[in-house]
N, C-alpha and C positions, 0 to 999 in steps of 0.2 A: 735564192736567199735575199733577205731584203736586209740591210744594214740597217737599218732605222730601225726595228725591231731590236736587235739585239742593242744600240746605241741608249737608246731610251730608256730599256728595260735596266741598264746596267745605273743610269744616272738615277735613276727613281732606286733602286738597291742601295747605291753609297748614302742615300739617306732616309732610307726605311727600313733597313734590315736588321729582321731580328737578332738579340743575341742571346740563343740557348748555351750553355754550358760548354757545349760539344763544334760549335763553331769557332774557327780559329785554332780551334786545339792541336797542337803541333804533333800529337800522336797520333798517325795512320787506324791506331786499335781504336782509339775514343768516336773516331769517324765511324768506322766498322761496327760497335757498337751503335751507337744512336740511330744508323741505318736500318739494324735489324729491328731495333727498337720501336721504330717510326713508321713501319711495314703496319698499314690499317690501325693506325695509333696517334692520336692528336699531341703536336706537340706539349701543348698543357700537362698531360697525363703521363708524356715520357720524363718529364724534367725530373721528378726527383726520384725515380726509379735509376735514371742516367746516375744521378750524383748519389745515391747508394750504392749501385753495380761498381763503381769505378773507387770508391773506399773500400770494397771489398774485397774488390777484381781490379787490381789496379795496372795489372800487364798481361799482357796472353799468357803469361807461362803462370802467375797465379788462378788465374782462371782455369786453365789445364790442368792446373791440379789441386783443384776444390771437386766433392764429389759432387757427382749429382744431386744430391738432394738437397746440398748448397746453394747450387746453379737454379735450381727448383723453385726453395723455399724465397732466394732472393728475386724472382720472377713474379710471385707468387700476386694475382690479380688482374696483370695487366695483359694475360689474356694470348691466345694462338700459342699454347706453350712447346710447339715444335720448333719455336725459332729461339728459344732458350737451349733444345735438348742439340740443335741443330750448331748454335754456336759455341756450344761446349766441346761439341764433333771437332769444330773445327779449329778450335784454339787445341788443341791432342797434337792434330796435326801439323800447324802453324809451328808447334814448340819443337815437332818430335824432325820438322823434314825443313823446316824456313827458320832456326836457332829463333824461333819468339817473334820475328819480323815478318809481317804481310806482306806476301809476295808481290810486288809490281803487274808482274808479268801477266795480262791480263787470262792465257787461258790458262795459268794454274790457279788465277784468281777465280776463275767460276768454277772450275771444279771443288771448291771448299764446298761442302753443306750448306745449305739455307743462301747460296748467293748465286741470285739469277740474274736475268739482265738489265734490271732497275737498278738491286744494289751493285752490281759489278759500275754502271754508269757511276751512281753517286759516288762510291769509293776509290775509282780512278780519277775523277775530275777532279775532287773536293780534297783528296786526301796526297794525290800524286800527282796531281795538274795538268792531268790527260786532255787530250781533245775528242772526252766521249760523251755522247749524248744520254741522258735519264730521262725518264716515262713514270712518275707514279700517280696517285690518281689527283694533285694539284693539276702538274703539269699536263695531265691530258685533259684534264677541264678548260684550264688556260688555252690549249691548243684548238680544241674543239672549236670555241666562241671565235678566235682571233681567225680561223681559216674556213667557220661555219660549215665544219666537218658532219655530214647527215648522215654518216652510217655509225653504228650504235660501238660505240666507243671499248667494249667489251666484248665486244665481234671478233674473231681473226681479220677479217678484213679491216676495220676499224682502228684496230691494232696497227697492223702494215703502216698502214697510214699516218696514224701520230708517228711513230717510230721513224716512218719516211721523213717526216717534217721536222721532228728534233733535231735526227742526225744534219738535217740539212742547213738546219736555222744556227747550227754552234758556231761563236766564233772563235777563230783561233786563239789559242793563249789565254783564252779566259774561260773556259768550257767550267770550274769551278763554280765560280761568280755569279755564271750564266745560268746556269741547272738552281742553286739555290736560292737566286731571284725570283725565277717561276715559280719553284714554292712555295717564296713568300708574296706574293702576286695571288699565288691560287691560296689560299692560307688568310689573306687578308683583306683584298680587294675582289678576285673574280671566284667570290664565295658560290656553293652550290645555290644560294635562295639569294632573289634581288639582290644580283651582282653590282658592285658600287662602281658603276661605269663612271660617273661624271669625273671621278679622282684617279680615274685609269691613267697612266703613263700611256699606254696602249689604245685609249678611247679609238683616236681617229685610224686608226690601223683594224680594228677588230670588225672584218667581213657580218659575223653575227647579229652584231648589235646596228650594223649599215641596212643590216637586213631586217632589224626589228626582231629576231628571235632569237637574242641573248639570254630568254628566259628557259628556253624550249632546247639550249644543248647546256650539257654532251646528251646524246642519245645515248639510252640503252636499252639491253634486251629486258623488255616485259620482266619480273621478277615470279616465280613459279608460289603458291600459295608454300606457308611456311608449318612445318607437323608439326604435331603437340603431343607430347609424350606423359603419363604419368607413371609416377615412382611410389614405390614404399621402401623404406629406412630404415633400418631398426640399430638404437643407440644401446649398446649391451656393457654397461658399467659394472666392474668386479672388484673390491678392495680397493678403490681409489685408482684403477685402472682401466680404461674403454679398448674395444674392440676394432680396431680399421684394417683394409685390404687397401693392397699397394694395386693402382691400375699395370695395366702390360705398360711396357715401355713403349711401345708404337702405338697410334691411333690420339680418338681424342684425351685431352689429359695424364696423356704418357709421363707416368713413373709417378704421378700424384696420388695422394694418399684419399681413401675415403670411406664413408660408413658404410654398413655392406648396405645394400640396396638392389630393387630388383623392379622390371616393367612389369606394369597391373593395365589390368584391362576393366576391372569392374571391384568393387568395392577395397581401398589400400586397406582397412583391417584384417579383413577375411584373407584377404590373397597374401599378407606379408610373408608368413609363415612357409608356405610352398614356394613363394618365387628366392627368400634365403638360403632353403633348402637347395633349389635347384642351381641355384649362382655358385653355392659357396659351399653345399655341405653342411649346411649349420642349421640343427635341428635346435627348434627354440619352445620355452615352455613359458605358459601367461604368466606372467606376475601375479602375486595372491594379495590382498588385500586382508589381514585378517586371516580367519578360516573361510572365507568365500575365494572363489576364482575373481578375480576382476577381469571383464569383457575387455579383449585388446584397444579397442577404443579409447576406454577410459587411462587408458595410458598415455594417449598421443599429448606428444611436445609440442607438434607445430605443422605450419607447410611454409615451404620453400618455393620461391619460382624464380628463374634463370631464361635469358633467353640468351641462347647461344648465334651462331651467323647460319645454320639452317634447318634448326628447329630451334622448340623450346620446351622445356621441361617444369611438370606444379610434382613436388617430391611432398608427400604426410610421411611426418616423421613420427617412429614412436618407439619409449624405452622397452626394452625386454630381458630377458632371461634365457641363458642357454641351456641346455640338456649338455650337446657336447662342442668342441671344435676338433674339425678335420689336421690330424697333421700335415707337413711340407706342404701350406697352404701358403697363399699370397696375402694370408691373416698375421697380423701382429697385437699384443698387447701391449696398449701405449699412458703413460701416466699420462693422469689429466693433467699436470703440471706441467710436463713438455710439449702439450697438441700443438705451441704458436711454433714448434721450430720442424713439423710435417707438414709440407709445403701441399696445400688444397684447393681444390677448383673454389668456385662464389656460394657454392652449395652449400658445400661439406664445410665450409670455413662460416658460413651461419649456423649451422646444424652447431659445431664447438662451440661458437659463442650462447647458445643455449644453453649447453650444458654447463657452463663457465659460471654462467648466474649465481 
């Protein structure tokens, strides 16, 4: 352990530390919260997400009992919505077996949904004033450059290694302090592009930059070429009412609402028709123009494009007409009045604003 490290690192925080919403906050939940939050999330983008979540959710026990599609629609944008579905799990439980209060105890703290050994760190130190060491991807940046770590930081082995050097580097009694300094360290100065060494607290400590290749870490493994998927959409408006399917509750965009839709392979007009049919059941008939048939084409609304974290999808959307809908389906008719309170992926919630015009 080197003291200086932690010494330095702590005096450069008493006067450059951020102050999000969620810091300082005397409630263990608001910490809990902004953790799951801040999981592949720039603090920018959690701030007012934080400060709605917590007007609306203002205790674990409101939170546990808001439905789903509360917990949903109040998510709705900011993306990974398993850590939404996950800390709704866990505020049930929180209420039903810890009376509202976050369990201390750290292994009934990891056993909650959605908290592994990142959030477990942040929420013990920050929130309970543990002496436990956190890893998310500031701190392993920060770690890489300071100990000029070569093996690819998203490695198992890699892993070992920062984790080795965190737990090692906490100092007592400040292990809080200490974890969210690194954040704000990797956050503000040891950024991933032309890191701002000359204003580092850390300059003369950081192996990497002694070494001349503070540009060249953290290593990681090669990134694999990312799929591209295309969609067809079809928007089936009845009486001032649209058509959407609720996804499964597990997988991606679990319990979100959206237009039916289906994977093409080769022209979205022609194939929309079959690939509804086969998703959903939903035999559909062209829109008429007049007494002429109007070719599905001349319907289309739009395209959409989304890139998700490992593909990315181009969706052509277009209006149609049903023949029929399948009963005890995962279809609902929704007024076009209430789309904003069906919580939807970046797609389906452009696809609305379309139709909204």
């Amino acid at each position: 352990m080197n003291p200086r490290l932690s010494s330095r690192l702590l005096a450069w925080y008493r006067t450059h530390k951020r102050t999000p919403p969620w810091r300082d906050h005397p409630d263990p939940y608001a910490v809990w919260v902004s953790e799951i939050m801040l999981q592949q999330t720039r603090v920018e983008t959690v701030i007012p997400y934080f400060e709605k979540w917590m007007r609306l959710f203002s205790s674990v026990r409101s939170l546990a009992n808001a439905s789903e599609q509360e917990v949903l629609n109040a998510w709705e944008g900011l993306g990974y919505y398993s850590r939404a579905r996950n800390l709704h799990k866990a505020a049930k439980i929180v209420a039903e077996q810890y009376n509202g209060r976050l369990p201390r105890d750290l292994d009934e703290l990891r056993r909650l949904p959605g908290i592994g050994r990142y959030t477990l760190g942040a929420i013990a130190s920050i929130a309970f004033g543990m002496d436990v060491s956190a890893l998310d991807g500031n701190i392993k940046r920060v770690y890489a450059r300071i100990f000029d770590v070569t093996e690819p930081v998203d490695s198992p082995a890699g892993e070992k290694i920062l984790w080795d050097l965190a737990d090692e580097h906490i100092p007592k009694g400040r292990a809080g302090d200490y974890n969210q300094a690194l954040m704000d360290l990797g956050s503000l100065i040891c950024v991933p592009k032309n890191p701002r060494c000359l204003i580092c607290p850390l300059m003369n400590l950081c192996q990497a930059r002694l070494n001349g290749v503070q540009d060249q870490r953290p290593v990681k493994t090669p990134k694999k070429d990312v799929p591209h998927y295309v969609h067809a959409a079809g928007v089936i408006v009845e009486r001032g009412r649209v058509l959407l399917a609720q996804r499964p509750s597990q997988g991606l965009l679990g319990g979100m609402w959206e237009f039916p839709n289906g994977r093409v392979s080769g022209d979205p007009a022609r194939e929309l028709s079959d690939a509804l049919e086969t998703s959903y059941q939903l035999r559909l008939r062209v829109i008429r123009n007049s007494r002429a048939a109007a070719p599905l084409s001349a319907n289309k609304l739009g395209i959409v494009q989304h890139g998700y974290s490992h593909f990315s999808v181009t969706t052509h959307v277009f209006r149609c007409e049903l023949v029929s809908v399948p009963k005890g389906s995962n279809l609902k008719w929704i007024s076009l009045k209430e789309l904003d309170a069906y919580p939807m992926g970046k797609i389906d919630r452009q696809i609305a604003k379309m139709i909204a015009k």
